[in-house]
Each structure stands twice: as C-alpha cells, then as structure tokens.
N, CA, C and O of each residue as an XYZ file, in Angstrom:
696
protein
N       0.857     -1.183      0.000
C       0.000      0.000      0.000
C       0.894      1.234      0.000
O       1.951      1.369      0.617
N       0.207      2.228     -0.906
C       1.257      3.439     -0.892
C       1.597      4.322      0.356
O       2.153      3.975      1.398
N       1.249      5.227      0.085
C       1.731      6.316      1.533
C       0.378      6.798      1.501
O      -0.312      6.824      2.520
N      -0.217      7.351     -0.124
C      -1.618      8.046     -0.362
C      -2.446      7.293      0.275
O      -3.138      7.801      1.157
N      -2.537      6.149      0.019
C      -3.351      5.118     -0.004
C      -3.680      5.328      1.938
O      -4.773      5.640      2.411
N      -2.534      5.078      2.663
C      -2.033      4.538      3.936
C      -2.579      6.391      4.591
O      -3.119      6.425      5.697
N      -2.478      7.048      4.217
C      -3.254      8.792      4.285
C      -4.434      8.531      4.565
O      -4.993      8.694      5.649
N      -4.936      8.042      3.424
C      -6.520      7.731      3.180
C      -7.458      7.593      4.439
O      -8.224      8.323      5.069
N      -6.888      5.921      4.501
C      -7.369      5.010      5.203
C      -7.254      5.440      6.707
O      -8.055      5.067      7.563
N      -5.961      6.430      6.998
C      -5.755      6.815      8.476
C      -7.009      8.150      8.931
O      -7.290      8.575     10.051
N      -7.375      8.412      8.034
C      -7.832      9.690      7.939
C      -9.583      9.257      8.057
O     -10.367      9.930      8.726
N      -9.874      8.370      7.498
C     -11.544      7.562      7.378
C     -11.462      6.821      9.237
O     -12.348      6.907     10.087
N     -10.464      6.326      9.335
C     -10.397      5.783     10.943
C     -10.624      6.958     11.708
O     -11.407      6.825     12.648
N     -10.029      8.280     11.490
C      -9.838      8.725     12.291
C     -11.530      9.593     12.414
O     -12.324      9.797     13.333
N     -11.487      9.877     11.118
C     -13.004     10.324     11.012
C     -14.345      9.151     11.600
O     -15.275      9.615     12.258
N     -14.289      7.704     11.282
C     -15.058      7.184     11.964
C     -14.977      7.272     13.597
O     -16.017      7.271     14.256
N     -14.010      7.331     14.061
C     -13.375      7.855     15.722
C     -14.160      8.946     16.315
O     -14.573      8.985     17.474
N     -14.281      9.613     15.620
C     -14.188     10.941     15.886
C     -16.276     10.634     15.762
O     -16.990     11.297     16.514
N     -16.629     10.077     15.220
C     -18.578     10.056     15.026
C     -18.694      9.098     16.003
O     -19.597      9.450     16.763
N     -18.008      7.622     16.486
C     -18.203      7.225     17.205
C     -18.257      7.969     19.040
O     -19.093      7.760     19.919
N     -17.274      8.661     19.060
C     -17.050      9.361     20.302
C     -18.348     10.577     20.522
O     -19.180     10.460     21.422
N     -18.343     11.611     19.644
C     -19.444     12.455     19.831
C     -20.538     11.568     19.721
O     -20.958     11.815     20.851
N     -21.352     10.730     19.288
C     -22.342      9.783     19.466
C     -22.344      9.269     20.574
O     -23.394      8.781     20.993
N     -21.187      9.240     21.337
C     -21.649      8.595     22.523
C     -21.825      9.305     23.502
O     -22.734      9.035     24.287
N     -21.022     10.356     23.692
C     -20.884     11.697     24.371
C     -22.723     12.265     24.017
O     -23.489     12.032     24.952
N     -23.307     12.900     22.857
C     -24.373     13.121     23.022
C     -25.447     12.167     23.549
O     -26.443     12.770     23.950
N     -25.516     10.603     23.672
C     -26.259     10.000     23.667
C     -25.986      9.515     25.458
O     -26.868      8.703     25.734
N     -25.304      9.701     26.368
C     -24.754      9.738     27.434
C     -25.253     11.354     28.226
O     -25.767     11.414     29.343
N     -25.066     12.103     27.675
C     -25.282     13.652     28.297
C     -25.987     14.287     27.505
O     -26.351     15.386     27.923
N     -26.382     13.943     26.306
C     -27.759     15.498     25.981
C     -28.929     14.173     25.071
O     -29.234     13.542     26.083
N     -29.522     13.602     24.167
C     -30.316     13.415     24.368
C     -30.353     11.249     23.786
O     -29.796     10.572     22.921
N     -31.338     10.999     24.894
C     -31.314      9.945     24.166
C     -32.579      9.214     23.797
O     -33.499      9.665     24.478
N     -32.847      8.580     23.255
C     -34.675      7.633     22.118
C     -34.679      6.697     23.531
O     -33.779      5.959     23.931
N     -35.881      6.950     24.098
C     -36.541      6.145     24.887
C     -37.909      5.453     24.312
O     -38.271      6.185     23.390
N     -38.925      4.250     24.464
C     -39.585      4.001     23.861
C     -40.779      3.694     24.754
O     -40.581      3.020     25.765
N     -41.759      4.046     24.522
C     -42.801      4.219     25.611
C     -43.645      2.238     25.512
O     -43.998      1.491     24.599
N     -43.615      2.182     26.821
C     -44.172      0.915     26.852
C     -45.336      0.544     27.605
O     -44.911      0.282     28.730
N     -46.517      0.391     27.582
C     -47.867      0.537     28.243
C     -48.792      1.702     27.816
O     -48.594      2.498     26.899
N     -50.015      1.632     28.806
C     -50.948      2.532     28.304
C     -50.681      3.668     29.468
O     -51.520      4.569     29.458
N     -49.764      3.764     30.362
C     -50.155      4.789     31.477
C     -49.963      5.959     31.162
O     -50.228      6.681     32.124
N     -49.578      6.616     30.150
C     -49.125      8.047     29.654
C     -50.416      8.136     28.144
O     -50.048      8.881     27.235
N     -51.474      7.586     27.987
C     -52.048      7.663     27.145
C     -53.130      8.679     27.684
O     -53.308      8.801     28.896
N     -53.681      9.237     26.972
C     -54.090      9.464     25.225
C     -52.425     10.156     25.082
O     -52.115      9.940     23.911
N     -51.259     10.882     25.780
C     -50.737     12.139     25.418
C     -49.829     10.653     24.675
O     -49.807     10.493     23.454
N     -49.434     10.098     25.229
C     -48.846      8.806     24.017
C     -48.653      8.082     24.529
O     -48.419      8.052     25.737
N     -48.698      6.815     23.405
C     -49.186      5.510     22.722
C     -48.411      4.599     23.191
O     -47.328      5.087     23.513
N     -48.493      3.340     23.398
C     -47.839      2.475     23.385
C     -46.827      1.872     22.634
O     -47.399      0.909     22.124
N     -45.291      1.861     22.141
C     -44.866      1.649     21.382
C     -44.051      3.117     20.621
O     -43.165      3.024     19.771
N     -44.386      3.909     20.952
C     -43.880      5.443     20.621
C     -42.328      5.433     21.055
O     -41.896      4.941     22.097
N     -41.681      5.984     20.191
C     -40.541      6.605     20.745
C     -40.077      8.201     21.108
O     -40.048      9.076     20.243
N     -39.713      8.436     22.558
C     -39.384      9.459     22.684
C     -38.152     10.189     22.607
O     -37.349      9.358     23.031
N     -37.455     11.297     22.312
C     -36.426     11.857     22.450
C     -36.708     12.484     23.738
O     -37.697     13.090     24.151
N     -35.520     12.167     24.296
C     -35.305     13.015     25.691
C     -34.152     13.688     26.029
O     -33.027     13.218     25.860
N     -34.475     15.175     26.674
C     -33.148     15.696     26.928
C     -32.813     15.792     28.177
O     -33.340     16.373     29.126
N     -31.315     14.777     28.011
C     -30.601     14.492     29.586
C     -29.830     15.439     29.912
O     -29.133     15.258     30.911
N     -29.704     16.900     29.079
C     -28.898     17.570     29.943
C     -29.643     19.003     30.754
O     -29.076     19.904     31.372
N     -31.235     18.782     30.452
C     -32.132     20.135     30.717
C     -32.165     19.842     32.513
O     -32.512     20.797     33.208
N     -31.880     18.805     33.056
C     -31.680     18.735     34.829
C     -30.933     18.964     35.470
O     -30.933     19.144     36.687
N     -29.730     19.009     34.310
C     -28.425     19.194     34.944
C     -28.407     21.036     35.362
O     -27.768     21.618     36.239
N     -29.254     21.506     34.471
C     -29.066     23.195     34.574
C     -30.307     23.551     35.359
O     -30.449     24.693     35.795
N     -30.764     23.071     35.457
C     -32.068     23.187     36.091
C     -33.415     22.104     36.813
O     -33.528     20.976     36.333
N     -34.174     22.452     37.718
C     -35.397     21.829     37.914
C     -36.613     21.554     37.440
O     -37.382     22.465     37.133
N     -36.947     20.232     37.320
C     -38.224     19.729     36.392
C     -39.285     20.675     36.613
O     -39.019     21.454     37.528
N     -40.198     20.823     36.166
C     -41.147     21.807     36.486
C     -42.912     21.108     36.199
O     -43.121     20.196     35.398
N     -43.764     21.625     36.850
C     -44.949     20.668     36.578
C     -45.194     21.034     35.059
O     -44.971     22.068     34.429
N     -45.998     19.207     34.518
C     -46.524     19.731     33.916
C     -45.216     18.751     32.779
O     -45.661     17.969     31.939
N     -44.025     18.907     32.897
C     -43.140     18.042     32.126
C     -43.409     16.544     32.161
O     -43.860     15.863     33.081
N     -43.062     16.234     31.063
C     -43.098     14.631     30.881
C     -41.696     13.705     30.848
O     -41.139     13.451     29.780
N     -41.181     13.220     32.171
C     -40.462     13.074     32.477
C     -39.839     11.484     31.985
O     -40.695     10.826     31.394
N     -38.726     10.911     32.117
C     -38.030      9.165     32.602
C     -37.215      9.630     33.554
O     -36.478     10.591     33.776
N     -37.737      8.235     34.243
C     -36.430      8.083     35.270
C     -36.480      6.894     35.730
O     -37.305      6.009     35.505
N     -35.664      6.897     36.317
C     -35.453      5.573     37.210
C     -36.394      4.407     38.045
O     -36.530      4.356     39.268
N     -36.664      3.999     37.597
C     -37.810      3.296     38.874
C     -37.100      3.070     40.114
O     -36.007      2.506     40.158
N     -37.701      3.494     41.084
C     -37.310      3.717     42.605
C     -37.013      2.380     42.873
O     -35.856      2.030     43.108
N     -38.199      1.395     42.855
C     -38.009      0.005     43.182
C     -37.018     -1.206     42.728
O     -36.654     -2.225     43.314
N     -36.706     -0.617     41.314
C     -35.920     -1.278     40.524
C     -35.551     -0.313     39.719
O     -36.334      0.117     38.872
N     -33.826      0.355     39.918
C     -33.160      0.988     39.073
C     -33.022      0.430     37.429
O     -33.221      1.390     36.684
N     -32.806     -0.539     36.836
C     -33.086     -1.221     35.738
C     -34.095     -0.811     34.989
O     -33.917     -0.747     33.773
N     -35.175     -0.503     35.473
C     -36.473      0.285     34.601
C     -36.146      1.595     34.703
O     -35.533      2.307     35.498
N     -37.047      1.785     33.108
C     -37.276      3.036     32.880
C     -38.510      3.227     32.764
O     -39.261      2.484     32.133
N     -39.017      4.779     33.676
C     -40.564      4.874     33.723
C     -41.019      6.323     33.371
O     -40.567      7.339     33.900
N     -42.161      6.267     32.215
C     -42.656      7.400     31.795
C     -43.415      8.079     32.538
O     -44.036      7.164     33.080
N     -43.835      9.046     32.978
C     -44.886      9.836     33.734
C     -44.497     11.842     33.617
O     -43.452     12.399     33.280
N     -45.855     12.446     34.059
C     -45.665     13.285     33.655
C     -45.445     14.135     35.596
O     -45.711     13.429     36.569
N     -45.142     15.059     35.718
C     -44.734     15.709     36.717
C     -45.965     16.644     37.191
O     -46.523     17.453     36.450
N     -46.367     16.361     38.801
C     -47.539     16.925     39.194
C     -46.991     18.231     39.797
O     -47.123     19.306     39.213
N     -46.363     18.102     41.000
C     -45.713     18.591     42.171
C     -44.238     18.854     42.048
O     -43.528     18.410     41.145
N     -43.898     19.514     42.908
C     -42.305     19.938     42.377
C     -41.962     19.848     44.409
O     -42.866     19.572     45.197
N     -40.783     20.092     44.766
C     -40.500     20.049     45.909
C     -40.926     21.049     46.812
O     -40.666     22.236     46.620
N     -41.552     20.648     47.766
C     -42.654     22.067     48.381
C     -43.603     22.340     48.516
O     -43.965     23.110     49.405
N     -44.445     21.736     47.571
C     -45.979     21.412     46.938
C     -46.414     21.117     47.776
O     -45.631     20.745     48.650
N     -47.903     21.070     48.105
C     -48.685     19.757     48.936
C     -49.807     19.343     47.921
O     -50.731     19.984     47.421
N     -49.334     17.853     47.780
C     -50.490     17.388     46.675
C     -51.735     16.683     47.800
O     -51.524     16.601     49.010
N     -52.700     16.332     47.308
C     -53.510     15.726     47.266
C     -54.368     15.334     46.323
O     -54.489     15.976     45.280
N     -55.196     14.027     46.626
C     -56.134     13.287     45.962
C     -57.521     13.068     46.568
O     -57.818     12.468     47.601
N     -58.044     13.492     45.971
C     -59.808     13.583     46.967
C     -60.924     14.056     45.511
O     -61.026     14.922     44.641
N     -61.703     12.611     46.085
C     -62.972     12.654     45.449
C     -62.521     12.618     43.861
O     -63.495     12.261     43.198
N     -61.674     12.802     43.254
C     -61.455     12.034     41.955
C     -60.509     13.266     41.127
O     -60.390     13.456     39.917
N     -59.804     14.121     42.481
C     -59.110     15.478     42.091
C     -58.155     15.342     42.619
O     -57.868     14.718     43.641
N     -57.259     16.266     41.559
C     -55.792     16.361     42.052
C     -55.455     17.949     42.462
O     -55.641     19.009     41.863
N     -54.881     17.623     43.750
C     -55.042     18.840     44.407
C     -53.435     19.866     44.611
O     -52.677     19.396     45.459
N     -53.160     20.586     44.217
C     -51.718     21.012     44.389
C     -51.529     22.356     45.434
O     -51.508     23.426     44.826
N     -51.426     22.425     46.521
C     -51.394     23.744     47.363
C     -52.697     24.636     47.227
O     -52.744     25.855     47.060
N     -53.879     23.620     47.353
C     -55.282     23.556     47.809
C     -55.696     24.412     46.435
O     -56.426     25.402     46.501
N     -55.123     23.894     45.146
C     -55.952     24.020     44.129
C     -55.669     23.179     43.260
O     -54.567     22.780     42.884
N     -57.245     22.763     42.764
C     -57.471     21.697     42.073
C     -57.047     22.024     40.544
O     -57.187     23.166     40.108
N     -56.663     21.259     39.959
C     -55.991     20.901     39.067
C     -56.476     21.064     37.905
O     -57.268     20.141     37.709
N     -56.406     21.989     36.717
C     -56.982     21.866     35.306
C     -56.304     20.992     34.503
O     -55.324     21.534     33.991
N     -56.434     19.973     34.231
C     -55.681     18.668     33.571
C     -56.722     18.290     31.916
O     -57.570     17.407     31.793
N     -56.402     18.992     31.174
C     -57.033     18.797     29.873
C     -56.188     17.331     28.857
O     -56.574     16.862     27.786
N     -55.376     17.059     29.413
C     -54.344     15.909     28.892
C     -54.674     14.558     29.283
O     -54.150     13.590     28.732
N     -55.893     14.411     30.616
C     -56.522     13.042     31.274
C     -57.867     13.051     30.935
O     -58.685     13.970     30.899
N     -57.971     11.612     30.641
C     -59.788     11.433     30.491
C     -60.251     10.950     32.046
O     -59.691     10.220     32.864
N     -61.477     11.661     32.076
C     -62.364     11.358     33.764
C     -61.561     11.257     34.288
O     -60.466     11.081     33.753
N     -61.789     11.342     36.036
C     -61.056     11.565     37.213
C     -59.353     10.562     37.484
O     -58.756      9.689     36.855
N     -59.163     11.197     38.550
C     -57.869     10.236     39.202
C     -58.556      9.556     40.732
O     -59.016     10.154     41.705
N     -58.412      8.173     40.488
C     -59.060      6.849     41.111
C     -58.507      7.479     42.461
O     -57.841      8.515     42.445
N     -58.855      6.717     43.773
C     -57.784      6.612     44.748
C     -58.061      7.903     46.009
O     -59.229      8.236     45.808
N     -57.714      8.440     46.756
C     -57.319      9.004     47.937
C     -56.273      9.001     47.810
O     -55.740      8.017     47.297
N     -55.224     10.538     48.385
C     -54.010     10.621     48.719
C     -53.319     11.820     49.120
O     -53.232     12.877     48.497
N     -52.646     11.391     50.701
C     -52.472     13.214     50.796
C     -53.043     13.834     51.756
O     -53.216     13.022     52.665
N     -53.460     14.930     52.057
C     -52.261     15.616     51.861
C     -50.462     15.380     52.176
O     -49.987     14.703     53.087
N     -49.942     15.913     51.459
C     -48.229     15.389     51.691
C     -47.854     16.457     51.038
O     -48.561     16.919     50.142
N     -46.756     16.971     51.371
C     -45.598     17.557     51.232
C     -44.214     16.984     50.460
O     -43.303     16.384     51.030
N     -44.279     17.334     48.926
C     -43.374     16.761     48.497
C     -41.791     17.053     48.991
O     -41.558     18.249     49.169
N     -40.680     16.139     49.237
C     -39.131     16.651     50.156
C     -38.964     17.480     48.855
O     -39.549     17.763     47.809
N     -37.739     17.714     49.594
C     -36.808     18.940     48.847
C     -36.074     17.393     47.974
O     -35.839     16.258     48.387
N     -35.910     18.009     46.739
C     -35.239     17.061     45.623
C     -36.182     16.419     45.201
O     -35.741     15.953     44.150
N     -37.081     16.117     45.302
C     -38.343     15.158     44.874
C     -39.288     15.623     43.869
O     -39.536     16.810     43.657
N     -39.900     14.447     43.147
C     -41.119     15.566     42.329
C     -42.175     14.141     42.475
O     -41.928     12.956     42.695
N     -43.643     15.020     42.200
C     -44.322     13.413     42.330
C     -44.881     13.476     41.389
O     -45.375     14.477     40.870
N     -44.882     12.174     40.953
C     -45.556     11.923     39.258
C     -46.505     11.299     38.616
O     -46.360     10.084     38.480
N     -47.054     11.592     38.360
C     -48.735     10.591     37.770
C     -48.610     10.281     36.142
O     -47.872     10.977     35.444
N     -49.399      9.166     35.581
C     -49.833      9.029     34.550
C     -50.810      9.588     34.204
O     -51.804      9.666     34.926
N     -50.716     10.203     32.777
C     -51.899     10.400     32.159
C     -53.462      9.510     32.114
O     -54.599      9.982     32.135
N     -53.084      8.282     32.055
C     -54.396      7.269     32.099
C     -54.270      6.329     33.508
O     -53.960      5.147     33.660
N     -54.685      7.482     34.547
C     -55.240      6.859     35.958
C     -55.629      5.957     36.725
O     -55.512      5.608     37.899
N     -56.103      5.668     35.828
C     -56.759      3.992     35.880
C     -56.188      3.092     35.491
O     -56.669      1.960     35.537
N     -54.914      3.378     34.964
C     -53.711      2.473     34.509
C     -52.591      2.643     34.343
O     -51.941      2.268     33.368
N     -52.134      3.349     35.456
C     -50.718      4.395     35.729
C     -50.081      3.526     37.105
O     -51.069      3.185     37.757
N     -48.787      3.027     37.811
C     -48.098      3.120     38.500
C     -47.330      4.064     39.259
O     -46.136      4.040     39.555
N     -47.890      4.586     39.423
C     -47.287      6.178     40.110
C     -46.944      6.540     41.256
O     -46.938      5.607     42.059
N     -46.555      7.851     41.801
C     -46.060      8.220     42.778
C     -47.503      8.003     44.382
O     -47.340      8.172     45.590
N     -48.637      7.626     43.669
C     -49.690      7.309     44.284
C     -49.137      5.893     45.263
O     -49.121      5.841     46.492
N     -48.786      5.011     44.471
C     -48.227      3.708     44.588
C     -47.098      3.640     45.688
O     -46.062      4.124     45.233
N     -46.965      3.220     46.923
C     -45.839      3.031     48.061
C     -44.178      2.812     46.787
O     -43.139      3.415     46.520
N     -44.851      1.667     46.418
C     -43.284      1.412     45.425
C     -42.996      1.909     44.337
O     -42.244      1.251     43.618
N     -43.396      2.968     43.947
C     -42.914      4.449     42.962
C     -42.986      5.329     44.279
O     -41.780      5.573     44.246
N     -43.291      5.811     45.086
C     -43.252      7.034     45.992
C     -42.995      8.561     44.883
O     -43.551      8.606     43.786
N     -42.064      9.751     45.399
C     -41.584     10.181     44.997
C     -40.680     10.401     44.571
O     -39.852     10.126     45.439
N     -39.979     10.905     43.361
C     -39.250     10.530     42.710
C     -37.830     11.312     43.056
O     -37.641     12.331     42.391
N     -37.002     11.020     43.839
C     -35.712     11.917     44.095
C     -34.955     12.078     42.485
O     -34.783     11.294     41.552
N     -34.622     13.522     42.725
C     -34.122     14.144     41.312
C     -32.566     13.475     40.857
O     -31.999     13.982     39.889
N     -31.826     12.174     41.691
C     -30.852     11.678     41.064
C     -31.608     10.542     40.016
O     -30.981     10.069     39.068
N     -32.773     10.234     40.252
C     -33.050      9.173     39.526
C     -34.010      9.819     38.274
O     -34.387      9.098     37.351
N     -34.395     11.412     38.361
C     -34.329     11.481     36.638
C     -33.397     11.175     35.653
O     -32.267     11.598     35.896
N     -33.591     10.342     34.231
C     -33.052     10.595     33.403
C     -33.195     12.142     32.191
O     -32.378     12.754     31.502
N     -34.118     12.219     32.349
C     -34.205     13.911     31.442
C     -35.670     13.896     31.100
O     -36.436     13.079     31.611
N     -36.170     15.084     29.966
C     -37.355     15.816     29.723
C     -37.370     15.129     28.475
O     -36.416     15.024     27.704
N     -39.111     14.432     28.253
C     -39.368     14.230     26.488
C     -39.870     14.967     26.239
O     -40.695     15.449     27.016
N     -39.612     15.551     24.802
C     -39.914     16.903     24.346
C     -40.459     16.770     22.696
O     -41.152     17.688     22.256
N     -40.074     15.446     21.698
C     -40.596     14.975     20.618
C     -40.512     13.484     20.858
O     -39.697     12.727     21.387
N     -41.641     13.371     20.279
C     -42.083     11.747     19.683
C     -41.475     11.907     18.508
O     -41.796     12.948     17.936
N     -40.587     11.123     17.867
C     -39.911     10.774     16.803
C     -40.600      9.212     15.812
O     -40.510      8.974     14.608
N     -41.225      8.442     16.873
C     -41.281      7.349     15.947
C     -42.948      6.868     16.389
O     -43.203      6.741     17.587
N     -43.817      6.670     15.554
C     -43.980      6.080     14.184
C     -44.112      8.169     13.489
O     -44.696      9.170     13.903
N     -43.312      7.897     12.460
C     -43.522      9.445     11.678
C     -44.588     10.129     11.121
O     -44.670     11.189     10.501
N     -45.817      8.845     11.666
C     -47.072      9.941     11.097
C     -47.480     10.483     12.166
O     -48.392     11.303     12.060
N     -46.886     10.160     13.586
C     -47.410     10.671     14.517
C     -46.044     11.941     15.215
O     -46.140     12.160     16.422
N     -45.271     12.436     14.701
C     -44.156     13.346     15.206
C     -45.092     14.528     15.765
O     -46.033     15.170     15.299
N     -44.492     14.515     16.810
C     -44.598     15.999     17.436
C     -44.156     16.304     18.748
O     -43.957     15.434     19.595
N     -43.976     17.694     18.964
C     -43.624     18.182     20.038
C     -44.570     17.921     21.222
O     -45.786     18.115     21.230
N     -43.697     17.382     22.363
C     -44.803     17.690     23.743
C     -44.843     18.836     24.259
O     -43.873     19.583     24.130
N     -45.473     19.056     24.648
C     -45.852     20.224     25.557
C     -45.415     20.175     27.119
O     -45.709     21.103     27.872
C-alpha cells in the first residue's frame, strides 16, 4: 500500500473515531430515544412510541410541573418509567374525590380522560423530589403507589420533548 493510499485510510479511521465518540458523548449527556411501553401516559402517548429526551435540561435546572419526564424506577433501578410531573419540591399534593389537588388548588388537567381513582395526601413533596402521575389513571403506576413514591431528582433521566417514531405521529410535547 502506498503512503496516499495509507493517508486515506488513516484519515476515514480517524473520522469514523471521531462520530463514534461524539455519538456517545451526546447520547450519554444530551439526548437519548426512549420508547414508551404501556398505556399509562395515554391518550398524550401511545404504546410503542418513541421518545427523544433531553438528559442535559436537569443538569441546569429543575423539572417543572406539567413536564413529561423518565427516570429511574425507585423500586428497581433497571427500569425506565414514563410519567408526567404533578408537584415539584414544596408542593402539597392531594387526591380527593377524583381530584388532584396542588397547594389547595385543584388541578386543570385537559391531557386526562375522567377523574384520578384513589385518595391521597395531603403530603408535602421533600426537597429534591417531584411526584408523578400518569396520564391514564386507571392504569398508571405512580407516585400514588408506596413502590414508585416520589421521585428523588438523582433518579431522573431527562425531559421528552418529541415523539420521533412512528412518523405519522411526530410531534412536540408540551
């Protein structure tokens, strides 16, 4: 092989190097395709959806209600769990009569069909914590649940912000 040749080839390595590393670097610290599995985040999305999420919007800052969060499952670090963010640290939520109650006001939730099942509360979310519900109530695992509790902010993974997959359904969350 020549010298040109031996140029070439050092130069395509070095360039594949170089996509492998930033690929992992972005997909490690700013965003990575999570894929939604169950109905508990439905109607806002589907079973089978994929989300983009950004893992570096926690690092600069605090979740805020109202975001649609992953993180960690409390009970089992190994899972990843979709839900959207009620309460932020400070809050006092409650659950009464089929309402969600946040610092003794009830909740305008246009994103859930009919009520949230259950009793709960009043409580005081800790400092670092956020508490999190599913969109479909009646079939959500949530911060309602002893073994989800609340969610301490080391075990977010980041904010979904587009559905990317199936492409007739793309769009931004809210």
């Amino acid at each position: 092989m020549n010298i040109k040749k031996k140029s070439e080839v050092f130069e395509w390595l070095q360039a594949i190097l170089i996509a492998v590393i930033l690929a992992l670097f972005i997909r490690a610290f700013v965003v990575e395709i999570f894929q939604v599995e169950g109905e508990s985040m439905f109607p806002t999305l589907y079973d089978g959806e994929r989300l983009a999420v950004n893992k570096f919007i926690y690092r600069i800052g605090s979740p805020q209600k109202g975001d649609i969060i992953v993180f960690k499952y409390p009970s089992d670090p190994r899972l990843d769990y979709i839900k959207r963010v009620i309460a932020v640290e400070g809050d006092t939520i409650e659950i009464k009569e089929g309402k969600v109650i946040v610092n003794g006001q009830v909740m305008k939730e246009e994103y859930i069909q009919g009520e949230t099942p259950g009793n709960f509360g009043p409580e005081k979310v800790p400092e670092n914590h956020v508490f999190v519900l599913g969109d479909n109530r009646k079939n959500s695992k949530d911060s309602r649940f002893p073994s989800v509790g609340y969610i301490p902010f080391r075990n977010l993974k980041g904010k979904a912000f587009f559905v990317i997959w199936p492409i007739n359904r793309w769009r931004m969350l809210n």
